[in-house]
C-alpha positions as CSV (number, residue, x, y, z in Angstrom):
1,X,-12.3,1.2,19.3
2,X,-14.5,-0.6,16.3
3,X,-12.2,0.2,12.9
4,X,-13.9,-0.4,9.4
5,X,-11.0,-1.0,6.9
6,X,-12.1,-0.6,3.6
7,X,-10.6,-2.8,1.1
8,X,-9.9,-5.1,4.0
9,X,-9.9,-8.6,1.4
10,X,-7.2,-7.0,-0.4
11,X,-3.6,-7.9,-0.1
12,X,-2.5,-4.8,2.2
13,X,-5.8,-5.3,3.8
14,X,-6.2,-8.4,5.1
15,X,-2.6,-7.9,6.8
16,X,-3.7,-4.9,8.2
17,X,-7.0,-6.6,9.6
18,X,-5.1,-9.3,11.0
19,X,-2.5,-6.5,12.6
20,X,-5.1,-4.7,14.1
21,X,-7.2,-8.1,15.7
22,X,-4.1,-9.2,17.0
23,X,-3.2,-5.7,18.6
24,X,-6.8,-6.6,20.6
25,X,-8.8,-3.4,18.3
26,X,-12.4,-5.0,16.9
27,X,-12.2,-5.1,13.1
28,X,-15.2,-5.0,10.5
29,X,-14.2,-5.2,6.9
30,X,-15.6,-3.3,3.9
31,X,-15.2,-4.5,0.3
32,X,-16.3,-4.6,-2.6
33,X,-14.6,-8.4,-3.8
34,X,-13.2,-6.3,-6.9
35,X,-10.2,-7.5,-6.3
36,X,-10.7,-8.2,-2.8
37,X,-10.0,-12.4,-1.6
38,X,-13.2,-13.2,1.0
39,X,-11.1,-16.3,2.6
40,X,-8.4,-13.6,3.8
41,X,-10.6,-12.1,6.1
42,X,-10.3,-13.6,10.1
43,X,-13.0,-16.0,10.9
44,X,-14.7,-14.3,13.6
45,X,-14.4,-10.5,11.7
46,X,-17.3,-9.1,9.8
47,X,-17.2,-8.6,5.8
48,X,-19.5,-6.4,4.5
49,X,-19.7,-5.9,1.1
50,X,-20.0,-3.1,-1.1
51,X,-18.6,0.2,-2.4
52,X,-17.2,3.8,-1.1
53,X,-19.3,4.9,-3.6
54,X,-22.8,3.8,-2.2
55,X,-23.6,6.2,0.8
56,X,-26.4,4.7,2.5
57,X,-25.0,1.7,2.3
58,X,-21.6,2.9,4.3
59,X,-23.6,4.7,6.6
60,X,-26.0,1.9,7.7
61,X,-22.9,0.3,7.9
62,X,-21.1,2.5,10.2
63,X,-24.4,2.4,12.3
64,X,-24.9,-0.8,12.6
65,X,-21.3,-2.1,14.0
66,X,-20.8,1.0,16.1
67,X,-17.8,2.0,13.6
68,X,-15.4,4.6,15.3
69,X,-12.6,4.7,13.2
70,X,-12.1,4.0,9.8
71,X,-8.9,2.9,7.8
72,X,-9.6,3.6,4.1
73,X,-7.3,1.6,1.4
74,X,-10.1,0.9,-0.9
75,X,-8.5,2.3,-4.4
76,X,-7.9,1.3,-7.5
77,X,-3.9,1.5,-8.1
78,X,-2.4,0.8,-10.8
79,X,-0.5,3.1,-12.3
80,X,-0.4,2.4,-16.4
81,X,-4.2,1.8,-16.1
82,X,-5.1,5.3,-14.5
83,X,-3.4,6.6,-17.8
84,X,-5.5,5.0,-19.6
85,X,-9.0,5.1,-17.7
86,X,-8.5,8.2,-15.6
87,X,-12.1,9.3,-15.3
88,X,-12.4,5.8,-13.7
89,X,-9.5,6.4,-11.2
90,X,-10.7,9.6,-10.2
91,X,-14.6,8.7,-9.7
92,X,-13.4,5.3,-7.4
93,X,-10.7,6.6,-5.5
94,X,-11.8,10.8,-5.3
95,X,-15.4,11.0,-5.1
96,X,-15.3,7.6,-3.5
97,X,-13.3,8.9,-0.7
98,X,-15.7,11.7,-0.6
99,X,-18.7,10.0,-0.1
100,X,-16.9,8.3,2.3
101,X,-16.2,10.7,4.3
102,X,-19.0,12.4,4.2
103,X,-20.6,9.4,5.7
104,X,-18.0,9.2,8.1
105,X,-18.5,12.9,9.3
106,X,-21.9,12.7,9.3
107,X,-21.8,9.5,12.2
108,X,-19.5,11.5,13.9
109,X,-16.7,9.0,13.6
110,X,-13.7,10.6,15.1
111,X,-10.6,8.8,13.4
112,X,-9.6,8.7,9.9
113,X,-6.5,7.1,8.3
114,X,-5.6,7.0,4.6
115,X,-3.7,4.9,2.3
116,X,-1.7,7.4,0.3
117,X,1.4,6.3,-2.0
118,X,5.1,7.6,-2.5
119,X,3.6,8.5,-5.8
120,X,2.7,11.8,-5.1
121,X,6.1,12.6,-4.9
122,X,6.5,11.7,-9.3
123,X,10.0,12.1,-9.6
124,X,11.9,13.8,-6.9
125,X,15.4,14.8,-7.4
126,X,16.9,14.1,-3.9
127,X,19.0,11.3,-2.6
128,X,16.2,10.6,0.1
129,X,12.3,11.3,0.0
130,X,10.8,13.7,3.6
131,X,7.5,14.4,3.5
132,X,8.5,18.1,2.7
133,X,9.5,17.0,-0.7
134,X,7.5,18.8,-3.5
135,X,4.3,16.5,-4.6
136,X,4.4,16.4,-7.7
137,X,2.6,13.1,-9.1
138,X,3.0,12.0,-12.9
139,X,0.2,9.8,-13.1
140,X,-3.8,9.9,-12.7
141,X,-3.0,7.3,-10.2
142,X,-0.6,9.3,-8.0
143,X,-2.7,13.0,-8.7
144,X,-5.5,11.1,-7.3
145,X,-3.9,9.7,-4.1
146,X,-2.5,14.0,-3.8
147,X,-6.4,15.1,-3.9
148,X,-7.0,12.6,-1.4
149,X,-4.8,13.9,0.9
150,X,-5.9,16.7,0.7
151,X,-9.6,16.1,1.0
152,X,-8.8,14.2,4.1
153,X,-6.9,17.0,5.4
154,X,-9.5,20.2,4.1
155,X,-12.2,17.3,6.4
156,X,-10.5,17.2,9.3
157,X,-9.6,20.9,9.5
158,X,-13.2,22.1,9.1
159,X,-15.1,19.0,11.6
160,X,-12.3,17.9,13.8
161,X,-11.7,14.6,12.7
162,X,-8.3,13.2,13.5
163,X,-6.2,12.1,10.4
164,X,-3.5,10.3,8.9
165,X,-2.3,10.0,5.1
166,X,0.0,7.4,5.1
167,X,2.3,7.3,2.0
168,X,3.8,3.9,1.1
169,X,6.9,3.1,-0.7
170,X,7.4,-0.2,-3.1
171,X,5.3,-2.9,-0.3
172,X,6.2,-6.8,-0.5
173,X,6.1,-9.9,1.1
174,X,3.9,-11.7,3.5
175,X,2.9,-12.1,6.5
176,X,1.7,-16.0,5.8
177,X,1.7,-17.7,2.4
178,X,-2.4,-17.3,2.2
179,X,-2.2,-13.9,2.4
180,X,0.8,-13.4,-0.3
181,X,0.2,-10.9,-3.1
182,X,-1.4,-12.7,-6.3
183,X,-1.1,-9.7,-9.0
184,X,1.7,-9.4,-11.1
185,X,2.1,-5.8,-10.9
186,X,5.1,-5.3,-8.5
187,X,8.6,-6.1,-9.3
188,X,8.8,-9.3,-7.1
189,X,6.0,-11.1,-8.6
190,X,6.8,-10.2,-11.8
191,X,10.2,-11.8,-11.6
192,X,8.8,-15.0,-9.8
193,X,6.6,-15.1,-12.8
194,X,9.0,-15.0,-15.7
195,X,11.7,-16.6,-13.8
196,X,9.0,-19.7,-13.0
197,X,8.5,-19.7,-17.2
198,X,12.2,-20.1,-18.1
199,X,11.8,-16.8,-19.3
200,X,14.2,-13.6,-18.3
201,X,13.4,-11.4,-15.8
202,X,12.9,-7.2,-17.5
203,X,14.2,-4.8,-16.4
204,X,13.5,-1.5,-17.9
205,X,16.2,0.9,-18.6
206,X,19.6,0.1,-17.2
207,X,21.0,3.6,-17.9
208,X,19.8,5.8,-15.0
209,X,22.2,8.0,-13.3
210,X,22.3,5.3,-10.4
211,X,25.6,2.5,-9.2
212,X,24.5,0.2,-11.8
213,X,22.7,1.9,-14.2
214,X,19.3,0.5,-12.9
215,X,15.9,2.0,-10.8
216,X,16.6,2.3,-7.4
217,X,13.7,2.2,-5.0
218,X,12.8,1.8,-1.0
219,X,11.1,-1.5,-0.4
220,X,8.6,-2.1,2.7
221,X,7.5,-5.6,4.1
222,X,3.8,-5.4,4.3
223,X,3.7,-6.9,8.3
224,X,5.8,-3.4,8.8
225,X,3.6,-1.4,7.1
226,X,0.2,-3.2,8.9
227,X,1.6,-2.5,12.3
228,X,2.4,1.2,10.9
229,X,-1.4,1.5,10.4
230,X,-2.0,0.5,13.6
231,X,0.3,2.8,15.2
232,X,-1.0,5.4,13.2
233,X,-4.9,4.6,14.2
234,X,-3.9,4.3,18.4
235,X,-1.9,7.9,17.8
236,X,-5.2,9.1,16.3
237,X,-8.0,7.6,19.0
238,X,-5.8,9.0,21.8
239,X,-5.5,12.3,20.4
240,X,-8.5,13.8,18.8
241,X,-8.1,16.3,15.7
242,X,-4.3,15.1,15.0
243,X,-3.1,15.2,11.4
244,X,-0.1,13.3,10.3
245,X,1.2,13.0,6.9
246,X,3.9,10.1,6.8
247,X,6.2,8.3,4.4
248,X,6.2,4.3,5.5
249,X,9.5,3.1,4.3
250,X,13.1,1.8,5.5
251,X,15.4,4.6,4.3
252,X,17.0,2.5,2.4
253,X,17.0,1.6,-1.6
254,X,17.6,-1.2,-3.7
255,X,18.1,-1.6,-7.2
256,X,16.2,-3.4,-9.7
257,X,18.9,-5.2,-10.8
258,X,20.1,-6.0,-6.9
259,X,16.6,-7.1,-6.1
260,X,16.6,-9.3,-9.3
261,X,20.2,-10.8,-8.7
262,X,18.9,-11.5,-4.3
263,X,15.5,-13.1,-6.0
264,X,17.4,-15.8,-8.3
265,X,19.8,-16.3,-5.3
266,X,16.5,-17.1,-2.9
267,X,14.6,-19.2,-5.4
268,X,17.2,-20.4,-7.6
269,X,15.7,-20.2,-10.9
270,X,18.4,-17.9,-12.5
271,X,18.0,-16.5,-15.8
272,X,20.0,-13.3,-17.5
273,X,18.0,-10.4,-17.5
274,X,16.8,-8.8,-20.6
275,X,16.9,-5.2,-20.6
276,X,14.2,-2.8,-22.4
277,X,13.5,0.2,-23.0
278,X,13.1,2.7,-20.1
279,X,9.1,3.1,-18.9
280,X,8.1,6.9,-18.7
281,X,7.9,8.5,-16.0
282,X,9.9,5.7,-14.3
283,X,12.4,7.9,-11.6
284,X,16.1,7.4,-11.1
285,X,16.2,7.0,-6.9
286,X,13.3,7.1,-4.8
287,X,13.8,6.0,-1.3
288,X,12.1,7.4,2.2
289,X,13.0,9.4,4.8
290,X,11.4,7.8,8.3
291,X,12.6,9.8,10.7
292,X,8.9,11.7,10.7
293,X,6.8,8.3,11.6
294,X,10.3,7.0,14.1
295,X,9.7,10.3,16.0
296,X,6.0,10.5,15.6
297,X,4.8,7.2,16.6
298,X,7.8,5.5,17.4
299,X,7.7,3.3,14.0
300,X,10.7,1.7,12.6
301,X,10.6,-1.6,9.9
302,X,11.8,-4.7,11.4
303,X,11.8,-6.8,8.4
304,X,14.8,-6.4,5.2
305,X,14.6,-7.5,1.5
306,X,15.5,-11.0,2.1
307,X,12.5,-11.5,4.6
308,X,10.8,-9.7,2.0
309,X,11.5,-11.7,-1.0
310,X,11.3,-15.7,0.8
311,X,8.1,-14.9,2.3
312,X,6.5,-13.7,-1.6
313,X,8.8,-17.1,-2.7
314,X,6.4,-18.9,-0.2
315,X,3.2,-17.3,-1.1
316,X,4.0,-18.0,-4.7
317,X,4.6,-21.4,-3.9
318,X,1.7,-22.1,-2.5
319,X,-0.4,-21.3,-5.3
320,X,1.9,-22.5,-8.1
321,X,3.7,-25.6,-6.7
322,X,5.1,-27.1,-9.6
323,X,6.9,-24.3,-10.2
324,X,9.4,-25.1,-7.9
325,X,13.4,-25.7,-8.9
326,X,14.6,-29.0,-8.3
């Protein structure tokens, strides 16, 4: 099959490209360059760019390199900003996905996975996460991944397209140092940055009903979660009109101020941490269930925190050298 991965520049992107080329599927990437990284696309993969929200555009698109299948992670997804700006969030990542879509439909593409979050869940009050777990998001960001879902699954139901809405937990690492996340909006590079300015490490609130007091979530290595999307996309080509909806996780949860405490081991910049004020809407314990994707497709995370956390250390390095401890 031809995929088109939308958002294929990005950080999760380009790993899932590169998961996908190397599994021997053809891979034509999508993006608008937003936030997107052009050098982290393959040599030899096609980059178009441009929007979900431009229709003719996707569809001479999908024409033209004989698309079959189509991994959307195009979105905007930051959760703080969709409370501010949440007309934006839900015009790029709800009526983008339905133009999308209906391009998609209408060149009779037959496959359809989406990149959905943990936070539709908001703040679930059980020890681990299944996908039966009430949705019940507490951001624009997270309502608008829900709608998603569910616009992907109201599609397939009425034109037989096969789907998957895959919901990812707290994602990290890298696969190789070029292709290492460069936001600051996830806890590991947030530490690597204030750690790497002689400045503590935050952690916000240390008086959740948790072991230490601290956040506790389910962290993912992003290599797990690329070859999770290309499990998901084979399941989907070799049966037509499937619908999944699967949580991408390792079962098992880590505490902000464990995470912290294994990153100053690893680097060995080591600071005290200063603790602030709880964030709202910030849960106690989130952590997955992945018995649904193990028996599904067969699916289990082979990597653990501490891959997780040297091969971000390596990414960072690469861009900031000087940074490093003597």
């Amino acid at each position: 099959m031809t995929w088109l991965i939308t958002g294929g520049a990005g950080y999760i992107g380009a790993h899932v490209v590169r998961a996908l080329t190397d599994a021997g599927e053809r891979a034509v990437v999508y993006d608008d360059l937003s936030t997107g990284i052009a050098e982290r696309v393959p040599e030899g993969v096609p980059m178009e760019v441009g929007t979900v929200l431009d229709g003719v555009r996707l569809s001479k698109v999908l024409a033209g390199h004989g698309i079959t299948g189509v991994i959307h992670l195009a979105a905007k997804k930051q959760v703080g900003e969709s409370v501010d700006m949440p007309l934006h969030y839900y015009r790029e990542n709800v009526e983008g996905l339905r133009v999308l879509l209906e391009a998609v439909t209408a060149a009779g593409i037959t496959s359809f996975v989406f990149s959905s979050s943990a936070a539709v869940y908001g703040m679930p009050d059980v020890e681990v996460v299944t996908e039966e777990t009430p949705c019940v998001p507490l951001s624009p960001y997270g309502e608008t991944k829900l709608a998603g879902e569910w616009l992907v699954r109201a599609t397939g139901r009425a034109t037989g397209l096969a789907t998957a809405s895959l919901r990812y937990f707290n994602v990290a690492g890298a696969a190789r140092p070029d292709l290492a996340d460069v936001g600051v909006f996830n806890l590991i590079p947030m530490v690597f940055e204030k750690l790497t300015q002689d400045m503590p490490p935050r952690i916000f609130g240390d008086d959740y009903p948790t072991p230490d007091g601290t956040c506790v979530r389910d962290y993912i290595h992003v290599a797990d979660l690329a070859e999770a999307h290309v499990a998901a996309a084979r399941a989907l080509a070799d049966t037509p009109g499937r619908d999944l909806t699967l949580n991408i996780g390792r079962g098992e949860g880590v505490s902000v101020r464990e995470m912290i405490d294994r990153i100053q081991t690893i680097t060995g910049h080591r600071m005290t941490p200063m603790v602030t004020p709880r964030r709202p809407g910030d849960p106690a314990r989130v952590v997955a269930s992945a018995d649904r994707i193990a028996a599904e497709l067969g699916w289990k995370a082979k990597h653990d925190v501490h891959d997780m956390i040297t091969s971000a250390w390596s990414g960072w390095m690469r861009r900031f050298p000087s940074t490093e401890q003597n």
